[in-house]
C-alpha positions in Angstrom: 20.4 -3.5 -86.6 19.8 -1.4 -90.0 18.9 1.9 -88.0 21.4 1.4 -85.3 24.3 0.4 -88.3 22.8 3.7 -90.6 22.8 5.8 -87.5 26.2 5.1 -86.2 27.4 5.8 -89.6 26.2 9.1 -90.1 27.9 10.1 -86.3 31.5 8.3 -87.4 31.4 10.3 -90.5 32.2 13.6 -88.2 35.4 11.6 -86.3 38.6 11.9 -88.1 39.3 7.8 -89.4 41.7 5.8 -91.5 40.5 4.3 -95.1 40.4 0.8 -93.5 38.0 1.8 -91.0 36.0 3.5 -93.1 35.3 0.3 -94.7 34.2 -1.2 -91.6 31.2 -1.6 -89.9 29.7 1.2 -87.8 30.1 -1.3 -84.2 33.9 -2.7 -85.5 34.9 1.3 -86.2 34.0 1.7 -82.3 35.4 -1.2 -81.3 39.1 -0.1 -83.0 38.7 3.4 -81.6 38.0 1.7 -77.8 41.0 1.3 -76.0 41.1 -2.1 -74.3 44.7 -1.1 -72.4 42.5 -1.6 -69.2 41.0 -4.5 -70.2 42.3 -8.9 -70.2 39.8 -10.2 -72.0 38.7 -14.3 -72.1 37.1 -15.3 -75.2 34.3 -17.8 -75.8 33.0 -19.3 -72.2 30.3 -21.5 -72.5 27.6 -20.9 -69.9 25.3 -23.6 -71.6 25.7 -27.0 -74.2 24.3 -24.6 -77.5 26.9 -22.6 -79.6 25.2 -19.6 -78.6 25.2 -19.9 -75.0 28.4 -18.1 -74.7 30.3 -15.2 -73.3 33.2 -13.0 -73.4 34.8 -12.0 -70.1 36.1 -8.3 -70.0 38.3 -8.2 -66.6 40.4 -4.7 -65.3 43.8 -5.1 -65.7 44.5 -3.2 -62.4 42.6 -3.8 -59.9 42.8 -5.2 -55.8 40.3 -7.4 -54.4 37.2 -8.8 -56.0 35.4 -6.3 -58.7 31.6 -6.2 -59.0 30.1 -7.6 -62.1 28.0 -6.6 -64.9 26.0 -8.9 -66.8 25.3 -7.2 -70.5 23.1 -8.1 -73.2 22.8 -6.1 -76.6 19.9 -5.2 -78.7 19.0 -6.2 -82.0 15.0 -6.9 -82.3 15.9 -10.1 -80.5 17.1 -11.1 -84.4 20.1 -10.2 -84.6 23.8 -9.3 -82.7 27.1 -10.7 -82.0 29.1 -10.4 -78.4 32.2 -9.2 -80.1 30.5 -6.3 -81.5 29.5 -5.2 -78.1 33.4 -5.2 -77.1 33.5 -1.5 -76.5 31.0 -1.8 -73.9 33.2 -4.5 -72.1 36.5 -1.9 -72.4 34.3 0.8 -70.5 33.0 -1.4 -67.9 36.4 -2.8 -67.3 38.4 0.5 -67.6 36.2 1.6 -64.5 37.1 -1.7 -62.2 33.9 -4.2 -63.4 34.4 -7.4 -64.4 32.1 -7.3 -67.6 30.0 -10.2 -69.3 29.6 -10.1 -72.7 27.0 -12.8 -73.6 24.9 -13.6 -76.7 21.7 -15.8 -76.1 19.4 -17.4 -79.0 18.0 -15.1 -81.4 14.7 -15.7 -83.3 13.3 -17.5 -85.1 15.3 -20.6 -83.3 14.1 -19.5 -80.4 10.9 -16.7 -79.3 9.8 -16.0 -75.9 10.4 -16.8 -73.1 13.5 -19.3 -74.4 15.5 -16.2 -75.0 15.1 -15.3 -71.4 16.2 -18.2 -70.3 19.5 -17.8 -71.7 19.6 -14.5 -70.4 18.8 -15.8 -66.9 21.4 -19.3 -67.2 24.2 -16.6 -68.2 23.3 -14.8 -65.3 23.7 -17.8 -63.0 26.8 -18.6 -65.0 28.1 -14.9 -63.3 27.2 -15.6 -60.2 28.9 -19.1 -59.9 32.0 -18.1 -62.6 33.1 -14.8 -61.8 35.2 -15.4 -59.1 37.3 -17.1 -61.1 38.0 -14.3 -63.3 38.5 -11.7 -60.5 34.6 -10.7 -60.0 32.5 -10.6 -56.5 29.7 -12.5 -57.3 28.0 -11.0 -54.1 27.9 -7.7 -56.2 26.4 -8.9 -59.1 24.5 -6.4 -61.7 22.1 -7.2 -64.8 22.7 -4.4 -68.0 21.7 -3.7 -71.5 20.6 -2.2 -74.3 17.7 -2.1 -76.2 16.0 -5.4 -76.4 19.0 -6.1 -74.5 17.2 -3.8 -71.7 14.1 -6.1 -71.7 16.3 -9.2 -71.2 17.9 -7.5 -68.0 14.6 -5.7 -66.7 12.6 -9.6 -67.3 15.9 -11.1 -65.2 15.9 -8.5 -62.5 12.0 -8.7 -62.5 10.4 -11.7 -63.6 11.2 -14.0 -60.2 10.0 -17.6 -62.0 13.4 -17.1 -64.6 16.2 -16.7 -61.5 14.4 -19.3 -59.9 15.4 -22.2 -62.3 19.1 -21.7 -61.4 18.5 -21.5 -57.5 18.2 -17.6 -57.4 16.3 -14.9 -56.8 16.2 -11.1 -58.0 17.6 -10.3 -54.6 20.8 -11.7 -55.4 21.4 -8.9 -58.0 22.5 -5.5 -56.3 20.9 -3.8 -59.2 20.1 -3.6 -62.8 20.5 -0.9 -65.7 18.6 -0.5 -68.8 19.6 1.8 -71.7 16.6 2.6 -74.1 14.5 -0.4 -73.1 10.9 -1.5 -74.2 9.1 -2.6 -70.9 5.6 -2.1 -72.2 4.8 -2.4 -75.6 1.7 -4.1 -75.8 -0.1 -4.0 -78.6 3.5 -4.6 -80.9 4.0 -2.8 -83.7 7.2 -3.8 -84.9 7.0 -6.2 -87.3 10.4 -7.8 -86.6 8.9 -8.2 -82.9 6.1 -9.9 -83.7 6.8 -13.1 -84.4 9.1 -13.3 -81.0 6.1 -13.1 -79.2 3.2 -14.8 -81.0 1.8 -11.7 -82.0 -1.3 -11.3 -81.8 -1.7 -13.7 -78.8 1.3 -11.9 -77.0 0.5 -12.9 -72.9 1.2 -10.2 -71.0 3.3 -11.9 -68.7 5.9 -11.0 -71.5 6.0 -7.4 -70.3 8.6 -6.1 -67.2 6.0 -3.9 -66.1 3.9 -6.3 -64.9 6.3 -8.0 -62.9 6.9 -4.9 -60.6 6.8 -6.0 -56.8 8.3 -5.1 -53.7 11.2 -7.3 -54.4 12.6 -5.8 -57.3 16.2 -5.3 -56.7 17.3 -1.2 -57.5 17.5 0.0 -60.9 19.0 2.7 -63.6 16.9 3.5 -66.4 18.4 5.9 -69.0 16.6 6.8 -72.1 16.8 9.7 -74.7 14.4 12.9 -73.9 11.2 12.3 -75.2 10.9 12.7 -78.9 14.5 11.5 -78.9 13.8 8.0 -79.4 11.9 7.0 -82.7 11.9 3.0 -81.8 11.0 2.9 -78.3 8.9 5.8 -76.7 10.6 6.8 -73.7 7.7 8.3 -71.4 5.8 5.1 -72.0 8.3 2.5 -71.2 11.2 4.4 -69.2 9.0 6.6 -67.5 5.9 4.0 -66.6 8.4 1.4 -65.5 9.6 4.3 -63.2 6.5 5.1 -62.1 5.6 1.2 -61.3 8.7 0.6 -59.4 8.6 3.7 -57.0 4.9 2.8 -56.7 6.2 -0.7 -55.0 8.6 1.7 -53.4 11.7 0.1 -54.9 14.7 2.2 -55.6 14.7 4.0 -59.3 16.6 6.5 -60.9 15.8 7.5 -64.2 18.1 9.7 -66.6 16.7 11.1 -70.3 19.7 12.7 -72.5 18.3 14.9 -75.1 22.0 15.0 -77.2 21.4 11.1 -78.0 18.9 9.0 -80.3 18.2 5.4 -79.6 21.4 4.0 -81.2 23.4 6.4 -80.0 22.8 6.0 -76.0 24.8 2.6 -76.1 27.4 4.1 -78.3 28.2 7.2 -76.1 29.9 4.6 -73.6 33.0 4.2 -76.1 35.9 6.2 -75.2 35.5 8.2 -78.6 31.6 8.8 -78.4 31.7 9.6 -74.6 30.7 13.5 -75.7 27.7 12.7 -76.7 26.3 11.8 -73.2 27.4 11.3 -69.5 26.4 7.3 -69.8 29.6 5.9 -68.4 29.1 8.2 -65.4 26.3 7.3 -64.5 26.4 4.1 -64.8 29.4 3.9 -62.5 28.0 5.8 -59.8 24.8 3.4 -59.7 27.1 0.4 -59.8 29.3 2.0 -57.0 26.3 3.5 -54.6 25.2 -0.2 -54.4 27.9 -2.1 -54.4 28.6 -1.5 -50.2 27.3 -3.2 -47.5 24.9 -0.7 -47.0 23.3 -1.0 -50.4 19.6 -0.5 -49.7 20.3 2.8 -47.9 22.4 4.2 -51.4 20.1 3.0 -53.0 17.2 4.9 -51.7 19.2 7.6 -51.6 20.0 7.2 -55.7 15.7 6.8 -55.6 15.2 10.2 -54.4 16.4 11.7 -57.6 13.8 13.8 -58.8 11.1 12.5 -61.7 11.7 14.4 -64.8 8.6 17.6 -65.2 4.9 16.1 -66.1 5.2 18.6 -69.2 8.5 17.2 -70.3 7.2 13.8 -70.2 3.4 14.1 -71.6 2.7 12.4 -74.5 -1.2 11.7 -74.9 -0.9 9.8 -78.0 1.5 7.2 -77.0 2.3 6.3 -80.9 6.0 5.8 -80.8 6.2 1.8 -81.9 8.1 -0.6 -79.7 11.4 -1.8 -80.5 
């Protein structure tokens, strides 16, 4: 949260604010520059008995019919990170017709792996059973997130034994999306990671990339361009997930953005920030090619999106740490 707070500073210092925002945080800045006019938001669902099993419901103001639904968790080193600082991510899903979910899940050290998953996964059921309610399709339902955020969705979409506890399966998800995610970072080297795992007896059955099969539902991975990203190397955990999945054959499109850093990628889907990087877009046009009836055949379409050059993506030394 330090590098992604320090960060976001230095890129609100070149936007034009008022003396109390100034003062704010970097994340409540963004928040006050997002425009929520699309947006009817419900506060504070509980999707389990703890006070941090909950959620905030982001729903468009204007829409017909049932809207699909996005399932977002934020990043923070699994230590850290509040729902209502991710508000700006709920305005931009909502503004382009998704019902978005907002929900925080148990941080270390209360909790390490794989309890924190199972949060993720029981908020997910929470969608798929609540979100009619709110104006959502659960039938188009769609995992998203951010940095470690990315691991919780990529673990849900992937990891079959975690949907299973609430009656699911990863089929039941039209897709998932992951911004800047670590998928393979075996050994760890982030400090703040370790004890979330049991480092140095981390089992491998902690990392996405070895639950690749033929059932993984489709999926959008966006990074920043190699040598972009100093807390997550791209190439190894973007890229190799990339490779895993269309070695299964499953459905992948990945997107690198050299005009963001890891903190910034989330940040460029506020309505201020949105220069820095087509994110929005492209999130909306997975969410939308697989949210028809035909959604395997957009989504192999969406799969045949060229791999990014071998040259652009080498890195021999692999050194970049892990979130």
């Amino acid at each position: 949260m330090t590098i992604l707070r320090t960060t976001l500073l230095s890129l609100l210092a070149t936007i034009p604010l008022t003396a109390g925002l100034i003062a704010c945080s970097p994340l409540t800045a963004i928040n006050a520059l997002s425009s929520g006019s699309a947006s009817q938001v419900t506060h504070g669902l509980a999707y389990g008995p703890l006070p941090r099993q909950k959620l905030d419901v982001y729903a468009p103001k204007h829409q017909t019919g049932l809207a699909p639904v996005v399932v977002f968790f934020y990043g923070g080193n699994w230590t850290s990170g509040e729902r209502a600082d991710y508000a700006f991510v709920g305005h931009a899903l909502a503004s382009r017709g998704y019902l978005a979910v907002i929900a925080d899940y148990r941080l270390s050290p209360e909790v390490h792996y794989p309890e924190i998953l199972q949060d993720a996964a029981r908020a997910v059921a929470w969608a798929a059973l609540e979100s009619r309610r709110h104006g959502g399709d659960p039938s188009r339902l769609f995992v998203m997130g951010h940095s470690a955020g990315a691991y919780n969705a990529a673990m849900v979409a992937l990891d079959a034994s975690l949907l299973a506890r609430h009656g699911m399966r990863p089929h039941d998800l039209r897709g998932w999306i992951g911004l800047a995610g670590p998928y393979d970072f075996l050994p760890i080297e982030n400090p703040t990671a370790r004890p979330v795992f049991f480092y140095p007896d981390t089992p491998t059955s902690s990392q996405p990339i070895h639950h690749v099969t033929p059932e993984a539902p489709p999926a959008l991975l966006i990074a920043p361009a190699p040598g972009k990203d100093k807390l997550v190397n791209p190439q190894r955990n973007t890229g190799g997930l990339a490779t895993a999945l269309r070695a299964q054959q499953r459905p992948v499109t990945e997107i690198y953005y050299d005009t963001v850093s890891h903190a910034t990628l989330v940040a460029s889907l506020a309505g201020p920030l949105r220069m820095l990087a087509p994110t929005l877009d492209a999130v909306s046009a997975f969410i939308d090619a697989n949210s028809g009836p035909a959604r395997e055949t957009a989504a192999a379409a969406a799969a045949a999106t060229p791999a990014p050059p071998a040259a652009a993506m080498r890195d021999p030394d692999n050194k970049t740490p892990a979130p």
